[in-house]
C-alpha positions in Angstrom: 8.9 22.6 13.6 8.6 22.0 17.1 12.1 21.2 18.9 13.2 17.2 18.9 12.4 16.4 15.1 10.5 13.4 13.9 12.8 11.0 15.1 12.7 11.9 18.8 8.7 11.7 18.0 9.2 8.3 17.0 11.7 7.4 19.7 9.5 8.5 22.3 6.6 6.9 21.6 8.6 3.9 21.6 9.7 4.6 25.0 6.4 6.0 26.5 4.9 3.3 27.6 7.8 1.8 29.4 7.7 5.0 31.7 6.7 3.5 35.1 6.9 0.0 34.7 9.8 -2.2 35.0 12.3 -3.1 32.9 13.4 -6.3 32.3 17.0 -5.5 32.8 16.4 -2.8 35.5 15.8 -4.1 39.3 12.4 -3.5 40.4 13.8 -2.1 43.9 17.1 -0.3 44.9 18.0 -2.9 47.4 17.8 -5.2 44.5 20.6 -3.0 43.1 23.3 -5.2 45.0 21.9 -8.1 43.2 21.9 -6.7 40.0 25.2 -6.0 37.7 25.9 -2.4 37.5 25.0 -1.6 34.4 21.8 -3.3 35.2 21.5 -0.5 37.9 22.5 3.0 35.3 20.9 1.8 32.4 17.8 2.0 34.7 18.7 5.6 36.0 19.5 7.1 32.5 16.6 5.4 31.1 14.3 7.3 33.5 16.2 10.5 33.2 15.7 10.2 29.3 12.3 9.2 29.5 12.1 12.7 31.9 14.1 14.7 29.0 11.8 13.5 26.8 8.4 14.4 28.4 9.8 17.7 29.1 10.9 18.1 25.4 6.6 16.8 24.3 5.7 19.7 26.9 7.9 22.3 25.2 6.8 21.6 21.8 2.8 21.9 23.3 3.3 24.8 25.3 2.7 27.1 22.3 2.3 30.8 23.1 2.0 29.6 27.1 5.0 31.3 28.2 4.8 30.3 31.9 4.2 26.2 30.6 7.2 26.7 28.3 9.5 28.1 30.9 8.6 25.3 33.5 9.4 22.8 30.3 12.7 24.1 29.9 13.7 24.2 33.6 12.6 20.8 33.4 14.5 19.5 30.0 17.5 21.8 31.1 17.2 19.5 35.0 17.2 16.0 32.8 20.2 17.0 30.5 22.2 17.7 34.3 21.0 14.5 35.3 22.6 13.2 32.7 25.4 14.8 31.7 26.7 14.3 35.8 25.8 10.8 35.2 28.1 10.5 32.1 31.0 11.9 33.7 30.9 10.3 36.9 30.1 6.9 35.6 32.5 7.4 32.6 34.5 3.9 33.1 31.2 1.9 32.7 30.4 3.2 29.2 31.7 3.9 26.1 34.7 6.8 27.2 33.9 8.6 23.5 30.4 8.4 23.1 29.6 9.6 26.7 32.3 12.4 26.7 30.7 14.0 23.5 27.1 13.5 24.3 28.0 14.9 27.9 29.4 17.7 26.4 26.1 18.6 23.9 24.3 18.4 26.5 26.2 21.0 28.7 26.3 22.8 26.1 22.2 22.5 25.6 21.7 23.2 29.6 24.1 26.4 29.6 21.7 27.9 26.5 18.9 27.5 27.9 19.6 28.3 31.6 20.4 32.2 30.5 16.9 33.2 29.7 16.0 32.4 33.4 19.4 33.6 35.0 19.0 37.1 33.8 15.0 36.8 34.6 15.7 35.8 38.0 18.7 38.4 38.7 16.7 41.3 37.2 13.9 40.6 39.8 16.4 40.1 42.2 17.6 43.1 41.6 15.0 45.7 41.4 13.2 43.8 44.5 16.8 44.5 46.7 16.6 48.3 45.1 13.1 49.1 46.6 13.6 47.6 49.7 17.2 49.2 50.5 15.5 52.8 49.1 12.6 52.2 51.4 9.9 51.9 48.3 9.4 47.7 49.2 10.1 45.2 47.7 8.4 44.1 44.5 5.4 42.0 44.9 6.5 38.1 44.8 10.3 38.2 45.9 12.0 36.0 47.0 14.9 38.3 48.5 15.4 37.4 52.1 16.2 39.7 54.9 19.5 42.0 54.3 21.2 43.4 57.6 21.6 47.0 57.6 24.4 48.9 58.5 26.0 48.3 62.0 27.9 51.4 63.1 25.4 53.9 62.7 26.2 54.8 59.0 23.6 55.5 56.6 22.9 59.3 57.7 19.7 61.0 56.1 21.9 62.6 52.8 22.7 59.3 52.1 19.2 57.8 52.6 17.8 60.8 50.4 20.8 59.7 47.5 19.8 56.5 47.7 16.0 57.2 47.0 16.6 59.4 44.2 19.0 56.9 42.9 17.8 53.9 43.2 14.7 54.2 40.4 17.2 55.3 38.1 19.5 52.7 38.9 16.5 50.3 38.2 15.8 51.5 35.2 19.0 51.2 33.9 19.1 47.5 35.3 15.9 46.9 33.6 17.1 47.8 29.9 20.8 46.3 30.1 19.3 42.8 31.9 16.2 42.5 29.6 18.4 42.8 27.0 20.5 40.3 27.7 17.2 38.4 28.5 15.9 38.8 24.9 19.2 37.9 23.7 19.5 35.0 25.3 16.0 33.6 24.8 16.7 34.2 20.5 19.8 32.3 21.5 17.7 29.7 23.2 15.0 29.8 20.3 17.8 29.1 17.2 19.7 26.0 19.3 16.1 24.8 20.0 15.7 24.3 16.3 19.6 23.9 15.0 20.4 20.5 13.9 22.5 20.5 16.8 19.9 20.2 19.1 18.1 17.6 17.2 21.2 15.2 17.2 21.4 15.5 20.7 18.0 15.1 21.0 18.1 11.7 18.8 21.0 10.5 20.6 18.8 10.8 24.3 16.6 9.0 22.4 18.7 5.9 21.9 19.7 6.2 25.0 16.1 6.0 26.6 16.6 2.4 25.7 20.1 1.4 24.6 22.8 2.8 26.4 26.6 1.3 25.3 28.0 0.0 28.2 31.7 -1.4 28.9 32.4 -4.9 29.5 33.2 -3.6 33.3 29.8 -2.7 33.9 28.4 -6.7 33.8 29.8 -6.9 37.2 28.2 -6.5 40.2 27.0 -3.2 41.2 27.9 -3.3 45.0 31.2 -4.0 43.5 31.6 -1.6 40.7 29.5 1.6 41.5 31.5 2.0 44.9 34.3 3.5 43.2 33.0 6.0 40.8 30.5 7.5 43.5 33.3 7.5 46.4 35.1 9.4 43.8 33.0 11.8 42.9 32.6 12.1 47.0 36.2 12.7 47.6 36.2 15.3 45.2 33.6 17.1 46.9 35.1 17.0 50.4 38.4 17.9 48.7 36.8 20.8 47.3 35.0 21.9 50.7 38.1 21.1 52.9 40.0 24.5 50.7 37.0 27.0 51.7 37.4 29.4 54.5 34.8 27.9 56.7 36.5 29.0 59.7 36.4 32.1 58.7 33.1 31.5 57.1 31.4 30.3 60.2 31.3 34.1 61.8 28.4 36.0 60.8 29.4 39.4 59.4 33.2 38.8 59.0 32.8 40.8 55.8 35.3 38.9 53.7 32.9 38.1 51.0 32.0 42.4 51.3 36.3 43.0 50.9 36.7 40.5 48.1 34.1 42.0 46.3 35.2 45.6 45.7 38.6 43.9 44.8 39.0 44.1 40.9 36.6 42.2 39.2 39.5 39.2 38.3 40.4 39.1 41.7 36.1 38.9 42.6 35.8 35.9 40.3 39.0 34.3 41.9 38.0 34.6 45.1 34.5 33.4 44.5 35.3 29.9 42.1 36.3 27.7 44.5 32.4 28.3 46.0 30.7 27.9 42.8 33.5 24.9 42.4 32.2 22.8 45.2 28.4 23.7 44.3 28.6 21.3 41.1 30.8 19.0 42.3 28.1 18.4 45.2 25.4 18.2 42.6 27.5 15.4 40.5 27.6 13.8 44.6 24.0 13.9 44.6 23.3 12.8 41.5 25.5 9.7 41.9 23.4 9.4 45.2 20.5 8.9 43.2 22.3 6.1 41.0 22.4 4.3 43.8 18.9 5.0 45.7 17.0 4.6 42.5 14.1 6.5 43.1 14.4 7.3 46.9 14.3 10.6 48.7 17.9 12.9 48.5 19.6 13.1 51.4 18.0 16.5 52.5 21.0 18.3 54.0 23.0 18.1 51.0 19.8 19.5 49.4 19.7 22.4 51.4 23.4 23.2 51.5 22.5 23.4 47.4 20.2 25.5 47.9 22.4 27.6 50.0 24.9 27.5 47.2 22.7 28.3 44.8 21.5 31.7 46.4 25.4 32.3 46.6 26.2 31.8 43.0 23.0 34.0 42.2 24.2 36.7 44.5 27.2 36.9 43.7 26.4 37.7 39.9 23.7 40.0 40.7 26.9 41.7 42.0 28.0 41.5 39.0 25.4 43.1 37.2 25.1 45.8 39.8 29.0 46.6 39.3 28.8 46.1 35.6 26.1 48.5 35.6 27.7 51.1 38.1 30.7 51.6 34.6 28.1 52.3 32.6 29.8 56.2 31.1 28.0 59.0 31.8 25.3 57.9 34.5 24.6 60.4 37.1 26.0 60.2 40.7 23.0 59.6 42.5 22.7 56.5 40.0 26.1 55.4 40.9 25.7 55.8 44.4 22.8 53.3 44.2 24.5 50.9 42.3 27.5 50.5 44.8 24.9 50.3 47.6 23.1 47.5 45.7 26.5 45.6 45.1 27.4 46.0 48.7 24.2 44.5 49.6 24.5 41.6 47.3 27.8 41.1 48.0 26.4 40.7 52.1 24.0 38.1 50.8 27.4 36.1 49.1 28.8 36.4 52.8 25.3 35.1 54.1 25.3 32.4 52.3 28.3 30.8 53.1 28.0 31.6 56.4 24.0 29.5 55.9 26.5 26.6 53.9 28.9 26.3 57.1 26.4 25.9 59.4 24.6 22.9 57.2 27.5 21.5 56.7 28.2 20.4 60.0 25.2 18.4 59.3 25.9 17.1 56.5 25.9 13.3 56.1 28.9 13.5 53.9 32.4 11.1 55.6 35.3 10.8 54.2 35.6 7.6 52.4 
């Protein structure tokens, strides 16, 4: 049976053809949007992002043995359940408080299962790719792994070079069987919720919401009235967040506190790296609720790229992670060890360069306090 169930067949073929074209209750243009009651305005976004979810969840079911078609489906179905889920909670007072708070939650709990196919695909390359270029071998073909800076003092002598080397294939082999693993894991995991009955009720229930969604009698107001507060909210949040990160300390390259932290205990690693991975989904909720407003006009581009300097952060620092996880394996030889801690110190550089990349956009960032 392919994933979303005769209903969601039926549902979207009922909902296909309004894909592009305007809705009667929906304002044509987002500077219509001030003219238009608020719910008027988020029905219109969550239509569109369920119309997305859907699409994505037709492509999926096609993709058949096309493994590469299948993974850009999911990445797509996993970016409309976000969409909506952030929309849901930050939007919560103009709908039904119960229905939204479950739904939101099914559908983190859909994006979570199927993101960790792809996070331990993307860490593994990761990886290996930092392994062959800190042993000298290259990276592999295709990566995506930015520059590193090497040692500054002169360290790195010739014995440990020639560890490293002998190390570091062993090291990737070992990273290769624990990762894919967890990779095959996690794809079986993402294969049974794909057809659990689970999955289909959320599935039904984007759906509905594709062309129904229960509003409260709040949201018949006017939306330059009524979506101020929930996105200046979600705004506050955000700068609230980003006003507790070091970026003083942040904004010199090299201070090495992300390098310290991270041969701390591993509690005291996770502690110290939260409040980072804090403010990078609070400013994804802030750009979502951007979009509620613009309708279908461009992101604001620096709070895209500071994003995308958090999300090489978060992806760094659990390739760390893996690299320490993998360094307590029992029993591994010392020239295997040795490469691990090399990799983790390298990783844990790249944690350090991103925030340092995150400080610098956001000095740029259109972001004011309300």
């Amino acid at each position: 049976m392919t994933p979303g169930g005769a209903g969601v067949q039926h549902h979207e073929a009922d909902t296909a053809g309004s894909v592009g074209t305007a809705h009667p209750d929906r304002p044509a243009h987002p500077d219509d949007a001030f003219e238009a009651t608020a719910g008027q305005v988020l029905a219109g976004y969550l239509n569109a992002r369920c119309a997305d979810f859907l699409r994505s969840l037709r492509l999926y079911g096609e993709s058949g043995s096309d493994t590469a078609a299948a993974a850009e489906a999911a990445s797509a179905l996993r970016c409309s359940a976000r969409r909506i889920g952030g929309t849901l909670h930050t939007f919560r007072v103009l709908l039904d408080p119960v229905w939204a708070d479950q739904l939101r939650t099914e559908l983190g709990w859909l994006s979570g299962t199927l993101a960790q196919e792809y996070a331990c695909t993307a860490r593994l390359h990761r990886l290996v790719s930092a392994l062959g270029r800190l042993s000298g071998s290259g990276p592999v073909p295709g990566s995506g792994s930015g520059p590193v800076p090497t040692a500054r003092n002169g360290e790195g002598s010739a014995a440990g070079a020639g560890a490293l080397t002998v190390g570091a294939s062993r090291a990737g082999a070992l990273l290769e069987r624990q990762l894919t693993l967890a990779r095959t894991r996690s794809h079986s995991a993402a294969l049974q919720a794909l057809g659990s009955s689970r999955f289909h009720a959320v599935a039904d229930a984007v759906a509905v919401l594709a062309s129904e969604v229960p509003l409260a009698p709040v949201a018949g107001a006017p939306a330059a009235e009524i979506l101020t507060a929930p996105r200046t909210a979600a705004e506050r949040r955000l700068l609230d967040a980003v006003s507790a990160l070091p970026l003083a300390r942040a904004a010199h390259p090299y201070n090495a506190e992300a390098l310290v932290h991270g041969l701390a205990t591993p509690s005291d690693g996770e502690t110290q790296d939260a409040p980072w991975h804090q403010v990078r989904l609070l400013l994804r909720l802030h750009r979502y609720a951007q979009e509620v407003r613009q309708g279908s006009g461009s992101p604001d581009p620096v709070l895209a790229e500071a994003g995308r300097a958090l999300d090489r952060h978060r992806d760094a620092a659990e390739a760390a992670a893996a690299a320490a996880n993998a360094a307590r394996t029992p029993r591994i030889a010392p020239a295997t060890a040795y490469a691990l801690g090399v990799l983790h110190a390298d990783q844990r550089l790249e944690v350090e360069a991103a925030r340092y990349e995150f400080q610098r956009i956001w000095q740029r960032t259109a972001v004011t306090a309300p």
